[in-house]
matplotlib code that plots the C-alpha trace (Angstrom):
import matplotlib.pyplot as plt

x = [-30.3, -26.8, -23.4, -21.3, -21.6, -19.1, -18.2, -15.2, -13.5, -10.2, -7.5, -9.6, -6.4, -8.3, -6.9, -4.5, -3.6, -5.0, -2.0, -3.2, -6.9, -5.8, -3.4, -6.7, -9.7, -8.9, -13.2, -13.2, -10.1, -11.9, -14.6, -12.4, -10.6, -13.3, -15.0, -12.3, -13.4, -17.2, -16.8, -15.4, -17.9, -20.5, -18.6, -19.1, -22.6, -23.4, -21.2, -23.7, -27.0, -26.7, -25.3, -22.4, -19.9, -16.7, -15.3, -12.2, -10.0, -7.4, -4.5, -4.1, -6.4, -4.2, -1.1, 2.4, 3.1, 0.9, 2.3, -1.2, -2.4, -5.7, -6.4, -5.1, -7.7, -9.9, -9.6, -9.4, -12.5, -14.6, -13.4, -14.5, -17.8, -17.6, -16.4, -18.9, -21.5, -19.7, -18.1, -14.3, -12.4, -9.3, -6.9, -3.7, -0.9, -0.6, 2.0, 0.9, 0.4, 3.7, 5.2, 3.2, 4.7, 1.6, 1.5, 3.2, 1.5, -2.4, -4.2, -7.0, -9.5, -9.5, -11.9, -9.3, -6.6, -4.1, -1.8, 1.3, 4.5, 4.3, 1.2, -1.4, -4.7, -7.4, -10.4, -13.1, -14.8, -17.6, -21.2, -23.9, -25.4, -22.5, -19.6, -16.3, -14.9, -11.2, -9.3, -6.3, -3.6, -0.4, 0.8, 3.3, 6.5, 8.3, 6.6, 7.8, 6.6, 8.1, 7.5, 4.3, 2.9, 0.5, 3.0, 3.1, -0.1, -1.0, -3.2, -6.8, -8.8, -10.8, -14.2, -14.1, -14.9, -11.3, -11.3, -8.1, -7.0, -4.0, -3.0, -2.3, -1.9, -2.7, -0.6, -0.6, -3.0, -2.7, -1.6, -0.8, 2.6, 3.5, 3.0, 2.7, 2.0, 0.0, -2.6, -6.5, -5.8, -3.0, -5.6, -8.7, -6.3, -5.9, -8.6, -9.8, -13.8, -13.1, -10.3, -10.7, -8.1, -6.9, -5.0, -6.8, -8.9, -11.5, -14.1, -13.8, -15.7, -12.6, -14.5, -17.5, -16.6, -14.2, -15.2, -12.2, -13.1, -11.2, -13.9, -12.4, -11.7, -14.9, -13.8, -12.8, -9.6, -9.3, -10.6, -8.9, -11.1, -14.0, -17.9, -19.6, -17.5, -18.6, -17.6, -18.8, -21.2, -20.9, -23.0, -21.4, -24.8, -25.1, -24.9, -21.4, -22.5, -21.5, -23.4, -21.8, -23.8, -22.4, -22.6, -22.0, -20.1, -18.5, -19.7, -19.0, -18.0, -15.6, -16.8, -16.2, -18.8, -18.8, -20.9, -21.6, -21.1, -22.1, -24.0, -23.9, -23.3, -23.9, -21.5, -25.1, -26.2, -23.0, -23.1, -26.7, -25.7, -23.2, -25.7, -28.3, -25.3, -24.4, -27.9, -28.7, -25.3, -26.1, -29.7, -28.1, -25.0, -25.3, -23.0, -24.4, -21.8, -21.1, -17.3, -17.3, -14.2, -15.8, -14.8, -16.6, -16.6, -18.2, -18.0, -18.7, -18.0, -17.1, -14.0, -10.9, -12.9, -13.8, -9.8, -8.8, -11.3, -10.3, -11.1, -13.9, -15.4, -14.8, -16.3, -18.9, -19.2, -18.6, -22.0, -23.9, -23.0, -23.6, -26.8, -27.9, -26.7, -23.7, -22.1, -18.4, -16.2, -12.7, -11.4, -13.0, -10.9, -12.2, -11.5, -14.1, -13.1, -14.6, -17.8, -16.6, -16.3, -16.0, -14.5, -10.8, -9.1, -5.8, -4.4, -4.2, -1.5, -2.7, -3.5, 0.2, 1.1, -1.2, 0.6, 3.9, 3.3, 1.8, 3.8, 7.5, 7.7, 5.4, 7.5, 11.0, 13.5, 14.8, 11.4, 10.8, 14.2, 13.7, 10.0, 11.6, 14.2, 11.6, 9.0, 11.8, 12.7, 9.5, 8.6, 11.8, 10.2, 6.9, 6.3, 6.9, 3.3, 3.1, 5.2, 3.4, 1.4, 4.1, 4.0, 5.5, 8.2, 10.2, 7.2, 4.5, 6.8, 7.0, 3.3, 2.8, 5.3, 3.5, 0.2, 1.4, 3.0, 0.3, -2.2, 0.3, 0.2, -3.7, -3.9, -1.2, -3.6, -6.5, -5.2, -3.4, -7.7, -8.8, -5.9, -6.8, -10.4, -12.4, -14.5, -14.7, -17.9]
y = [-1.0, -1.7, -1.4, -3.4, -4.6, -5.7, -6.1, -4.1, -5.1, -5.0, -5.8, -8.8, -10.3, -14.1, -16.2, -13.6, -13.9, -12.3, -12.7, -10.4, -11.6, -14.9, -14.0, -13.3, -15.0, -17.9, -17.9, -14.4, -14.9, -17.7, -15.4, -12.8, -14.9, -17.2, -13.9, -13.0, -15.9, -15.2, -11.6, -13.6, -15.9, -13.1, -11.3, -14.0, -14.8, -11.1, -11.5, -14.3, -13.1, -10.0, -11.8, -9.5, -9.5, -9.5, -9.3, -7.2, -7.3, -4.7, -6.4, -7.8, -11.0, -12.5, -12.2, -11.9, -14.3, -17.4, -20.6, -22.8, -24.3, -24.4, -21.2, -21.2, -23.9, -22.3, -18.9, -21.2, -23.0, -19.7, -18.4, -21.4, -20.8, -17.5, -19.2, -21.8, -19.3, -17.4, -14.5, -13.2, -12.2, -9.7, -8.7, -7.6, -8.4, -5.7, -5.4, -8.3, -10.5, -9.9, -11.2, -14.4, -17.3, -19.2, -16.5, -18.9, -21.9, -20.7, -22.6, -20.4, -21.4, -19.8, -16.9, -15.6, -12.8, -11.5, -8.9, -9.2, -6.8, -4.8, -3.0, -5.2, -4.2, -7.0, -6.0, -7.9, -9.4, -7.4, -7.9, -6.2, -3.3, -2.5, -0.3, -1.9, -2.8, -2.4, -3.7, -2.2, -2.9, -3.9, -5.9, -5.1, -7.4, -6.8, -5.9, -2.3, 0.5, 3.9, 5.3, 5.4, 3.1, 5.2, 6.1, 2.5, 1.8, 1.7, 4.3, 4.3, 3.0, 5.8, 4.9, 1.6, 1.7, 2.1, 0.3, 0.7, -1.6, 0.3, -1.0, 2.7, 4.9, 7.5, 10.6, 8.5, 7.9, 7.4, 3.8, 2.5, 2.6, 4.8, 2.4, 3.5, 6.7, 9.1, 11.7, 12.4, 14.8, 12.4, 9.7, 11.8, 13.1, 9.8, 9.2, 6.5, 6.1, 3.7, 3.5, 0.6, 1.4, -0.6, -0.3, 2.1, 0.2, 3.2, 3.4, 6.4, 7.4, 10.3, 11.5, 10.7, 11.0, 9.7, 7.3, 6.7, 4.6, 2.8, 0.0, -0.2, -3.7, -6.3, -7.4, -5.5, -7.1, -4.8, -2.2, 0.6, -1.1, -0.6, -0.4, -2.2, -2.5, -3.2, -4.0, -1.4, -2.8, -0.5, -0.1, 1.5, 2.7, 2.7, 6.4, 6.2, 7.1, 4.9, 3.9, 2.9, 1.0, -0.4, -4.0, -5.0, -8.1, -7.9, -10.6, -8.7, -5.0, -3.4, -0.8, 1.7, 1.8, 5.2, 4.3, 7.1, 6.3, 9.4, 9.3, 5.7, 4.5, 0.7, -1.8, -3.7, -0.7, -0.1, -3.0, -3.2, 0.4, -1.1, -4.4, -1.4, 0.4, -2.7, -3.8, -0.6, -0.9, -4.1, -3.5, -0.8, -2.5, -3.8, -7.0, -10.0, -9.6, -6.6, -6.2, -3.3, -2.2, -0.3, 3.0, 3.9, 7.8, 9.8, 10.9, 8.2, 6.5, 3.3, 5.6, 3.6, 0.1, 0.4, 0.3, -1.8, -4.8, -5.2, -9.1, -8.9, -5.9, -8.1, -11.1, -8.9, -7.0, -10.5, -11.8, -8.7, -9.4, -13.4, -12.5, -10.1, -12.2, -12.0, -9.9, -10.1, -7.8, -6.6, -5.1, -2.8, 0.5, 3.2, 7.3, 7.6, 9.9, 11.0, 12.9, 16.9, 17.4, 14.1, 13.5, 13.2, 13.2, 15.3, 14.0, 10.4, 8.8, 7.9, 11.4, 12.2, 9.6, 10.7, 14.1, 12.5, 10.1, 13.5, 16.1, 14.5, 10.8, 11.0, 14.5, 13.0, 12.6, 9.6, 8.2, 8.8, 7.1, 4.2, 3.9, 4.2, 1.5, -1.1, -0.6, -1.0, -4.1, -5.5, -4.3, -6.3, -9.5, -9.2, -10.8, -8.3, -7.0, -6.2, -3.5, -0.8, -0.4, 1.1, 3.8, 3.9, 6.4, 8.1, 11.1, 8.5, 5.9, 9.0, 9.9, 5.8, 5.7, 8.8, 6.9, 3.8, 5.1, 7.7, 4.2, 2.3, 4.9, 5.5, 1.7, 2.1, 4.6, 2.5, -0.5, 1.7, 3.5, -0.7, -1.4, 2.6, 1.1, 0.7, -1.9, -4.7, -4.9]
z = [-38.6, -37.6, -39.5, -36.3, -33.1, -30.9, -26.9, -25.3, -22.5, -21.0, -18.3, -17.1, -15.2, -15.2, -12.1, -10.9, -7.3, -4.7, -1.7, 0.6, 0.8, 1.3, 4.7, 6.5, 4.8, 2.6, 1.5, 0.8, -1.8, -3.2, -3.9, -5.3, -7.0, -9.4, -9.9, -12.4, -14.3, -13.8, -15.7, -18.0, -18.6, -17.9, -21.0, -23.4, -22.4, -23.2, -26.8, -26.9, -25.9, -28.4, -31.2, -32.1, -34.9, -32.5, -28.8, -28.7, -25.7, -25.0, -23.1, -19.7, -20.1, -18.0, -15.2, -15.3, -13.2, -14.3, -15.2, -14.6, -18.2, -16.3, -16.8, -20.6, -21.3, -19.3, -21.2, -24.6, -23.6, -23.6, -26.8, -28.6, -27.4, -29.5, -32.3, -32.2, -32.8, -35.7, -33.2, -33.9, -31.2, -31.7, -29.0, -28.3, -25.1, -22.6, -19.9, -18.1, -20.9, -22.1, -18.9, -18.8, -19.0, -20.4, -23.4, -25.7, -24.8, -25.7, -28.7, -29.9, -32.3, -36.2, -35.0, -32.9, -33.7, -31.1, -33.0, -32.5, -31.4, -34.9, -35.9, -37.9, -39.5, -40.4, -42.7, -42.2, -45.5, -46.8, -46.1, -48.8, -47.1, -44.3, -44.7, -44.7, -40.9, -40.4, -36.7, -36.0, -33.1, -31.3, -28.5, -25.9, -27.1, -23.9, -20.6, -20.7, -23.5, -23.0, -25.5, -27.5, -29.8, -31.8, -34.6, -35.4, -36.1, -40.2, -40.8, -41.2, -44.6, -46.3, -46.2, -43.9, -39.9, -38.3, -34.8, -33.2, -29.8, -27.7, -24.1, -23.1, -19.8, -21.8, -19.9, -16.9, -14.0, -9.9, -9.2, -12.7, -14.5, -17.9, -20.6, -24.0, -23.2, -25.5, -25.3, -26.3, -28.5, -30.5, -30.4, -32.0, -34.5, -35.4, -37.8, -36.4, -35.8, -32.4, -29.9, -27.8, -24.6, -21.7, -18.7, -17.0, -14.6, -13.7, -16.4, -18.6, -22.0, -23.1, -26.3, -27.6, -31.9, -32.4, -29.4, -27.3, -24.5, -21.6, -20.4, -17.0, -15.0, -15.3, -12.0, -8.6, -7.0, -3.9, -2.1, -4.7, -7.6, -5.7, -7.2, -10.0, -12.9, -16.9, -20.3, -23.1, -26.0, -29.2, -31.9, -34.9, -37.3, -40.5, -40.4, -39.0, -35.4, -32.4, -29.4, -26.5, -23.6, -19.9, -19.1, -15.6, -15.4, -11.7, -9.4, -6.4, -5.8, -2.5, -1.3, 1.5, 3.8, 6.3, 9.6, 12.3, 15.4, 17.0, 20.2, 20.4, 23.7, 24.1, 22.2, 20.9, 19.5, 17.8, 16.2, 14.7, 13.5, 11.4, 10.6, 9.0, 6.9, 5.4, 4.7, 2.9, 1.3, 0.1, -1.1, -3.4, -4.4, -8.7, -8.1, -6.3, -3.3, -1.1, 0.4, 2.9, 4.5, 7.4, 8.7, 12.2, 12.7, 15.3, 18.6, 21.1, 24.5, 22.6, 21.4, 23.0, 23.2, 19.8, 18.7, 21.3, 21.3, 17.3, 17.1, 18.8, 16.5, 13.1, 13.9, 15.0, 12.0, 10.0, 11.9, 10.7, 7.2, 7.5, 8.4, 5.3, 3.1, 0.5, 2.1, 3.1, 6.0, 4.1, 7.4, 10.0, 11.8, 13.7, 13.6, 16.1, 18.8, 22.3, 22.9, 23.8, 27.3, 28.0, 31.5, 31.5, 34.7, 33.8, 36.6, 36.1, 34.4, 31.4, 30.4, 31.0, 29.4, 26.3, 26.5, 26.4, 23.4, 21.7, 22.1, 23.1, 21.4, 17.8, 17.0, 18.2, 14.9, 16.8, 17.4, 13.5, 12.2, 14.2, 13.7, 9.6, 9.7, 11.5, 8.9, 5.8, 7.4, 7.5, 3.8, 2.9, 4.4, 2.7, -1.2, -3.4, -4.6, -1.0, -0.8, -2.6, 0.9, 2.3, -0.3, -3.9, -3.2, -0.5, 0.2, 0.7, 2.7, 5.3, 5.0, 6.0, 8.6, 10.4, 9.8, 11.3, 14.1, 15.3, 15.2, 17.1, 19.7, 19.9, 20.4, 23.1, 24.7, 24.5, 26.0, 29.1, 29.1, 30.1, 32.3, 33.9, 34.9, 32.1, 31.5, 28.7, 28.3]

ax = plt.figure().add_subplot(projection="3d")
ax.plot(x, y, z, "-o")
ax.set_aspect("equal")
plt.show()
């Protein structure tokens, strides 16, 4: 017998955009894009379909920079499904939420409690034979938090199940911002029996009692949320122990997909090489839709066509995945490189000018400042959630610059290997 149930999910950013899909395949960001309303709707079909007491979501339902009342009504039109069927929702405003523009204008039904800036606690009215429930959180006010937020919270009632909602980056993590920041340790000693986390968008179960749990994204937007993602459905017994089981409520999952090249010598039988990665990709993959980005390694003949001939290899690699089924081509690049003791006449000039590029032009300051000042013009010119591919601060910018260049001058080289005499096809 059970004491609570509820679903825990976070950071589910519903309709947010997805720019840089949409530059090179408008029905691949369409996909993207819904699926952030399918986890949603797969979310509340689960609250549903197990008949729990609550749904709690821990900040960033939606974006920052929405101003469509489609997707307000969209969002409201799913909670009153929950509250048709006698499920409360509780949630609090994260980062994003806090910048939305459409955060004011949401009408929720009665069910539905999102605390606000100060710290609230709700008991829940007592049922004979369960202990007492009690839900505790904040919301961001602003779209910045510094500091932490823990010391706000009202502290936990003795003898009642304390469930505590925090939008959190914990002591920080690679690619997200400091937001309220606070540690494990602070947390467990809080005496709360549940901490329900977002922000974080990589799943992670911290500590098992108390449980302090960070659900993860329900829905991949890019290549860096890549895999199946989930929601967490907890049980807290009678006995005061919690179970906490993974739901997977993605619709489709990136991932990077490794495909060895080695040996291969025909273009055809490059290509069905990559056709059988993706298939067995695919057949393992726990969302309905596969996106690979493709990375070709290997030591091969197809070395310098392989980079050159880069239309021609997507919408090769695009056919492949047409024909399995469901399954979409994010981008395609080679590190393949020629087989050892290949023949290389050292004589002719595109060796030398391999050399040169090498040794004289990629290790020139000049070539390195200029290369610099190109690239910061052209971040300047992109939309703003752009420019983080460049790097976030004046280390990685360099790294990226020497990434970019070394690639622009291998494609140099293979373009000089077809005008030396190789052939197309």
């Amino acid at each position: 017998m059970f004491s609570f149930r509820f679903v825990h999910c976070a950071d589910l950013h519903i309709d947010a955009p997805l720019k840089s899909l949409a530059l090179r395949n408008p029905e691949l960001a369409d996909l993207v894009g819904n699926a952030t309303r399918k986890a949603f709707v797969a979310i509340v079909d689960l609250c549903l379909d197990e008949k729990v007491d609550a749904l709690l979501i821990s900040g960033d339902l939606y974006d920052g920079d929405q101003t469509s009342m489609k997707t307000a009504g969209f969002i409201a039109a799913q909670l009153r499904r929950l509250h048709e069927a006698g499920i409360r929702t509780f949630g609090i405003r994260g980062n994003h939420d806090a910048e939305s523009k459409i955060t004011k204008e949401l009408v929720f039904p009665d069910s539905v409690t999102f605390f606000k800036g100060s710290a609230g606690a709700i008991r829940l009215p007592s049922q004979t034979g369960r202990r007492d429930v009690v839900i505790h959180g904040i919301s961001f006010p602003r779209p910045h938090a510094p500091e932490s937020l823990l010391p706000k919270f009202k502290p936990p009632v003795d003898g009642a199940v304390n469930i505590g909602l925090l939008h959190t980056s914990l002591a920080g993590a690679e690619g997200h911002d400091g937001y309220a920041p606070c540690s494990v340790t602070d947390l467990a000693a809080a005496g709360f029996d549940y901490w329900a986390l977002g922000h974080i968008h990589k799943r992670q179960v911290h500590l098992d009692k108390p449980a302090i749990v960070m659900p993860g994204i329900p829905q991949g937007r890019d290549i860096n949320e890549s895999g199946a993602k989930s929601v967490s459905l907890v049980t807290v017994n009678d006995d005061g122990t919690i179970q906490i089981e993974e739901h997977r409520t993605s619709t489709a999952q990136f991932e990077r997909v490794m495909v060895d090249l080695s040996g291969v010598e025909d273009w055809s039988d490059a290509m069905r090489a990559i056709g059988r990665k993706l298939a067995a990709e695919c057949e393992v993959a726990a969302s309905d839709h596969l996106i690979a980005r493709i990375m070709l390694t290997g030591a091969t003949p197809l070395t310098w066509r392989l980079r050159r001939d880069t239309e021609m290899l997507l919408a090769e690699a695009e056919q492949q995945a047409a024909i399995i089924g469901k399954t979409w081509i994010e981008k395609v690049s080679s590190e393949c490189s020629e087989p050892q003791g290949a023949a290389v006449d050292s004589a002719s000039a595109v060796a030398e000018l391999s050399r040169l590029i090498s040794s004289d032009v990629l290790t020139s300051d000049a070539y390195r400042l200029q290369a610099s000042e190109i690239i910061t013009e052209l971040r300047g010119a992109l939309p703003r959630e752009l420019h983080k591919i460049f790097g976030e601060d004046e280390a990685s910018f360099e790294r990226a610059v020497a990434q970019l260049t070394s690639d622009g001058a291998l494609d140099v080289i293979a373009h000089l290997h077809e005008a030396d005499g190789e052939p197309r096809a």
